[in-house]
N, C-alpha and C positions, 0 to 999 in steps of 0.2 A: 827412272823415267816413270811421268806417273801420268795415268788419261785425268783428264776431267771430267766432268759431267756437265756438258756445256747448258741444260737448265734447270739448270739450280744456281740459287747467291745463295750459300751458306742459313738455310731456311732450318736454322735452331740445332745445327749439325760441327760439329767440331772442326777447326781450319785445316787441321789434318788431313783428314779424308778431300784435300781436294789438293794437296803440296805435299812433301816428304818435310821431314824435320830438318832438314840441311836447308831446302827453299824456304822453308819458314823462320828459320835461325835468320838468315842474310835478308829477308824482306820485312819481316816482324807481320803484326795482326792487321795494321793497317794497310801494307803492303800487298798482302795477300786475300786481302778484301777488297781492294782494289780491281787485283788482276780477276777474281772471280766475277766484280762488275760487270768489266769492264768486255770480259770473253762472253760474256755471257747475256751481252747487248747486244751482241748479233743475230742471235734466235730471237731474242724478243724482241728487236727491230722487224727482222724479217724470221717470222714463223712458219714461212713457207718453207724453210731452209732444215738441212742437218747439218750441224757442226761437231767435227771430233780436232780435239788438240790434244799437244803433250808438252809437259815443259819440259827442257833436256837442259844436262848439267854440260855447262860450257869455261870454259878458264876465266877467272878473273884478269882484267887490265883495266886501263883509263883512257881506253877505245870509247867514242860517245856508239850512244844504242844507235841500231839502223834498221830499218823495215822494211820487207819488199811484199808486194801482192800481185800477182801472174794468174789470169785466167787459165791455165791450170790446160788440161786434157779437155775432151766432149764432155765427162760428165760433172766435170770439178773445178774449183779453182783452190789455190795454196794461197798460205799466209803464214808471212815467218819476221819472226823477230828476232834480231839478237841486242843481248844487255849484259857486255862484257860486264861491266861495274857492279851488276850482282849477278854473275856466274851463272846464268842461265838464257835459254834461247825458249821461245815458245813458236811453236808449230799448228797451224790450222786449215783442216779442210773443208772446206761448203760448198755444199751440192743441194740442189734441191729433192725436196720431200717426194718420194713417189713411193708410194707399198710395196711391200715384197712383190705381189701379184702384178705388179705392170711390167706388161711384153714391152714397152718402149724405154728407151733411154734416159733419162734426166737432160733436159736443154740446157745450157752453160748460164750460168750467170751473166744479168745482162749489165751495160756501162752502170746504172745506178745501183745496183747493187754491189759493184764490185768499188766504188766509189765510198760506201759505205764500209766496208772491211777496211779498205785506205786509213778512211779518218780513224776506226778504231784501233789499228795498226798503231798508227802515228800520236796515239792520245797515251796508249800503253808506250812507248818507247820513249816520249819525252816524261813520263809523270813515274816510272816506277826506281826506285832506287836502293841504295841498301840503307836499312832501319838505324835511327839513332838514335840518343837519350832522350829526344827531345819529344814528352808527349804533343806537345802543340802539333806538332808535324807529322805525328802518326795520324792525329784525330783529322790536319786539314787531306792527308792522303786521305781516308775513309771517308771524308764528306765528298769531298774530286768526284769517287767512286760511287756514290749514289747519287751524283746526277750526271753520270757518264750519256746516260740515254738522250736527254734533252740536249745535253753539248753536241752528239752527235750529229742529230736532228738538226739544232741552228749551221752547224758547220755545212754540212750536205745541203743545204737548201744556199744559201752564202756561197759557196761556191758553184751548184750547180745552175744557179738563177743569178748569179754575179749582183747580190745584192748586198746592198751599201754597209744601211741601217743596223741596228743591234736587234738580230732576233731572239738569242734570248731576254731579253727585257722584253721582248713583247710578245712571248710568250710568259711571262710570268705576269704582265699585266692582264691579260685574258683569263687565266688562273684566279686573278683577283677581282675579273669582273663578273667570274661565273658566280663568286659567293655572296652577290651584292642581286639587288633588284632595284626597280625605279617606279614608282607608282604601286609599290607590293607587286609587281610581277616580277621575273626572272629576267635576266636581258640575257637579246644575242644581239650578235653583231658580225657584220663583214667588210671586208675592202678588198681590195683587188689589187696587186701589185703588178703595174708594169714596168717591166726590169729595162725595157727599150728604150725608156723618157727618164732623165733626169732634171730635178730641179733646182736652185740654187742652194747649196750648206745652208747660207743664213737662214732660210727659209723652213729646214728639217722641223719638222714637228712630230713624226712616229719613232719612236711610239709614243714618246714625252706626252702625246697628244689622247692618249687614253688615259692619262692617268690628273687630266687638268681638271674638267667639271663632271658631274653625271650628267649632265645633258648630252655633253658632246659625245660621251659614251653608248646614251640613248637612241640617240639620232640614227643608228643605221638597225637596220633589223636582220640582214644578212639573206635575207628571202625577196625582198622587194627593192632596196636601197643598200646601196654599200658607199663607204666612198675609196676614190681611186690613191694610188700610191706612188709616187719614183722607187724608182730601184735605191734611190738616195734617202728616202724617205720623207717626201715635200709633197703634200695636199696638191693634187692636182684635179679633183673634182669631187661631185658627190651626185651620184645620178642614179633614175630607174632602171634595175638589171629587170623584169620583168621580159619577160621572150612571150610570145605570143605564136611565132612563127616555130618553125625544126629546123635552126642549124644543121647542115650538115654531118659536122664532128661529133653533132649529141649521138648517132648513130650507133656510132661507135665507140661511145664511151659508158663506162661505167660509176655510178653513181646512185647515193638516195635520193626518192624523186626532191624530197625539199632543195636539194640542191642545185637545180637543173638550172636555174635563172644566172647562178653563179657559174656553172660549167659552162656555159652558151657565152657568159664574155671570155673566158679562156680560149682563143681564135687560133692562138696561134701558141709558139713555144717556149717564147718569152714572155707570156704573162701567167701569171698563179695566184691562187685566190687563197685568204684565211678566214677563218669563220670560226665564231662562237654559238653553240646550236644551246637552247632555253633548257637542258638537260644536262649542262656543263661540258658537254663533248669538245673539244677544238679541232678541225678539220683542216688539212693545205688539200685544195682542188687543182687541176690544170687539165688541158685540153681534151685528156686519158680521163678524165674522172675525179673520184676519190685516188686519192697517192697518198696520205698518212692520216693518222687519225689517235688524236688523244684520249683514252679512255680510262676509266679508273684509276687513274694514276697511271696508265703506261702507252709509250706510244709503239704505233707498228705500221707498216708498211704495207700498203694492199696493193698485191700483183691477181690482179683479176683473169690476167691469162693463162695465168699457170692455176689459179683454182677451176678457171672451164676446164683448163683439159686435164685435171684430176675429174672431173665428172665425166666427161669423156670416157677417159681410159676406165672407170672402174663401168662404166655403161658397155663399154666393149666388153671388158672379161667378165662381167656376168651374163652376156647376154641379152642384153635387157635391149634388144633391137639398135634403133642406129641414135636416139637420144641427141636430137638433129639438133646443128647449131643454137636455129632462135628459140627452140623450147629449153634445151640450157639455158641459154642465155637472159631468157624471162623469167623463170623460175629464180635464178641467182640475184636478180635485180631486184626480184621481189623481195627473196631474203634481205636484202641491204635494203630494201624498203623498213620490212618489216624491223630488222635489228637496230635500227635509228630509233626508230617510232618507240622502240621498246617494250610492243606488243609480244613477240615473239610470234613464232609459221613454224608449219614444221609439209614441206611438199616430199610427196613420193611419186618416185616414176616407177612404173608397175612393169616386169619381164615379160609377162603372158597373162592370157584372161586366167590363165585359174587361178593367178594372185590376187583375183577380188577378193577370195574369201579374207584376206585381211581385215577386209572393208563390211562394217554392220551393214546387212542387208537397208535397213529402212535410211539410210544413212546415202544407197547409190541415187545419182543422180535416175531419173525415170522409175523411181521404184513406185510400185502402186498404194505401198502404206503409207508413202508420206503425205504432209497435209497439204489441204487444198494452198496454201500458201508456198508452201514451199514449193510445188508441182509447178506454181507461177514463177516463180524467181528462178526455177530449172530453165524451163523455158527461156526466158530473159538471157540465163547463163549461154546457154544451148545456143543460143541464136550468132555472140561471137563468134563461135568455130574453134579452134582448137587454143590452147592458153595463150601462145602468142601473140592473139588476136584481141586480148582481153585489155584493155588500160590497165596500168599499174596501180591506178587507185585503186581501183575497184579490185583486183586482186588481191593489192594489200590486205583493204576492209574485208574480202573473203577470208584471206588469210589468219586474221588476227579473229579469227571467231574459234571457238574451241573446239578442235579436230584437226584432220590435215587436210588440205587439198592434195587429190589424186589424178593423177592422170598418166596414158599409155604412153609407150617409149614414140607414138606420134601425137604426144601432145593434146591429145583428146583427153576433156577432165572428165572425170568418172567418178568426183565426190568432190564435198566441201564440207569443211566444220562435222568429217566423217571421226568417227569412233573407229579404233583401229584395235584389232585383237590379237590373243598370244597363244599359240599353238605349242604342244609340247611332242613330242617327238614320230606318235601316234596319229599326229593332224585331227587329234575332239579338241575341241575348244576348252579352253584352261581356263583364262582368265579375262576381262577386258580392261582395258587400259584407256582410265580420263585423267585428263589433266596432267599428264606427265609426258612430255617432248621426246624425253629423252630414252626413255621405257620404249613410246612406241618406237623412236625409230632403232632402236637396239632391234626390239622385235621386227619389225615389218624388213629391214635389211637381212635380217639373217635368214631371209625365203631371199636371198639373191636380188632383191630389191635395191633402189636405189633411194636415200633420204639424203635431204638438207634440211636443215633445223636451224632455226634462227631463236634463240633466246630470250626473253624478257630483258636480261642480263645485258642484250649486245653483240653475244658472240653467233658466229656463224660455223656449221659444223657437218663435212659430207662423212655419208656413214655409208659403209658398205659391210658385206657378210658379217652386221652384227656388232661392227666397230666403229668408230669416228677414225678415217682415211685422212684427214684435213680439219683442222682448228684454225680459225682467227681471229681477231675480235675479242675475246676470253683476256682475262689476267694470267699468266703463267706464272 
């Protein structure tokens, strides 16, 4: 019986260290490249997630494979496979990610997520086999398995939005429109899929239809215009998503602001949006938000609930006052502002006053040495009231200047574009820390502080006593 290391794919490490020699004899290199994929598409689907398996040695027969997935207990759910035909069964559990340090439980995996373990259940059970002479067929199992992720992704969205059309082809075609430009700019592009309307077969033109002119590729920009879809994939319009008004649902959804034009047609829970953003990212939006997002090569799943109340819970055990819903909650959106934009933020919410001294004095908001200019733009600041109150743009543009924004577990900001410094055990001042994100918030959390850090890179990263608690976003 052997664990795996649910992430890692075999990153320059021998196939050994992740099968015994008996699994590796009956599945061969390709096989067992495969299954490392393939287990290992589930963390990097969903990052929010811990996964531990084991392959166990089971009797060979010519019983076909069979998979089953059971929401499990309160804090887990199982997944188990057996593959009589190569003598082994693989076992999996995932629960979500919480720190040693949380007084609460892990919430159960919700339908989409356990929807996801299904299909990679069901991908491993039909695709793994025992090894034969035949290199062609080891080499097509290893290709299967690197792009186990994107199959998964088409299949989950195909089933859970009962849509028609071939999504991966169109996904691979947005792949290929990120690498092109029209006029020497960059293109993006959106459309909106409603799975509620179908149109005639003969009519299907998506995704065939990205891949006909660059005009027609041109034509939508995914922020202003998109155009509409069937669930069948037949051109049903091409109209201005521009909102002007506050849907209801934007309320409570999450999302980067570019997107918000796109999330405001998402009404309801049949319709879902795709987008290609001018930095090559590929986005699925629906009523919720952001819900997947393609970046550097990898796609991942964003459960915005469970990352609030990771900042929650590490707000509770350190202390750091009550870290009230909508100042989470703005701070987070700024993050996903700022981690789109590609500027990168890095926000701290501060436990008590005597954690200013992280914060360079000429650097707090009302300080007397700053300049007459800045004293004005305090002011200005000053006059919102506490960060919630602040527009998203304009805290992005605070955010994306070089320092962090600060502010108390009420939301009260107490710096911006602040220099942030590192104490060594003694509390004299050691050193100070520009330009590095992730320095400071290493530093400024391990005074029990709370930090999100949003990356140049993309990813987004809550840190507490001194660690990153929560990664998303990032390549693993």
């Amino acid at each position: 019986m052997n664990d795996w290391e649910c992430d890692q794919v075999l990153d320059g490490q021998s196939l050994d260290d992740y099968v015994d020699y008996y699994t590796h004899q009956v599945l061969g290199d390709g096989g067992v490249l495969f299954l490392a994929n393939a287990l290992g598409a589930i963390q990097r689907l969903l990052p929010h997630t811990t996964v531990r398996h084991k392959v166990i040695h089971i009797g060979f027969s010519d019983e076909e494979s069979t998979y089953s997935v059971n929401e499990g207990d309160h804090q887990a759910s199982d997944l188990l496979i057996r593959m009589p035909r190569v003598g082994c069964a693989v076992c999996a559990t995932v629960s979500r990610h919480l720190t040693g340090r949380s007084i609460d439980e892990p919430s159960p995996l919700d339908t989409g997520e356990l929807l996801i373990l299904d299909i990679v259940a069901s991908r491993i059970a039909k695709s793994l086999r025992p090894k034969t002479d035949d290199p062609l067929e080891e080499q097509s199992l290893s290709a299967i398995g690197s792009l186990v992720d994107e199959q998964v992704v088409s299949a989950w969205l195909k089933e859970k939005y009962e849509i028609g059309f071939d999504l991966l082809s169109t996904i691979a075609e947005l792949r290929k429109l990120a690498e092109q430009t029209y006029e020497n700019k960059s293109l993006s592009f959106g459309c909106i899929i409603d799975t509620a309307k179908k149109g005639l077969l003969r009519d299907r033109v998506f995704p065939e239809f990205l891949g006909d002119t660059k005009s027609h590729r041109a034509l939508s920009d995914g922020f202003s215009t998109a155009y509409v879809i069937s669930s069948d994939g037949c051109l049903l319009g091409f109209k201005d998503i521009r909102v002007y008004g506050s849907p209801r649902h934007l309320g409570k959804a999450h999302y980067p602001m570019w997107a918000r034009n796109l999330v405001a047609q998402c009404t309801n829970q049949s319709t879902i949006a795709i987008a290609l953003t001018k930095n090559g990212d590929i986005v699925v939006l629906n009523k919720d938000g952001l819900l997947l997002a393609y970046r550097f090569g990898q796609w991942q799943f964003w459960n915005h609930e469970h990352i609030r109340h990771v900042i929650h819970i590490e707000s509770r055990v350190q202390r750091v006052g009550t870290a009230s819903e909508p100042v989470a909650k703005q701070l987070y959106e700024s993050a996903l502002d700022v981690a789109f934009r590609r500027s990168g933020g890095l926000f701290v919410i501060l436990r008590n006053r005597e954690q200013i001294k992280f914060v360079r004095a000429r650097d707090r908001i009302g300080n007397l040495s700053r300049d007459p200019a800045e004293i004005q733009l305090d002011e200005a600041i000053k006059a919102y009231g506490n960060v919630e109150n602040i527009p998203r743009s304009v805290l992005a543009d605070l955010a994306g200047l070089d320092g962090a924004i600060v502010v108390n577990s009420k939301g009260k900001i107490l710096a911006y574009g602040a220099v942030l410094k590192i104490f060594d055990d003694d509390q004299s001042e050691n050193v100070k820390i520009e330009g590095s994100r992730t320095k400071a918030a290493r530093a400024v959390s391990a005074g029990r502080n709370i930090a999100i850090k949003a990356s140049s890179d993309g990813d987004i990263s809550v840190w507490s006593e001194g660690e990153p608690v929560m990664e998303i976003g990032g390549v693993s």
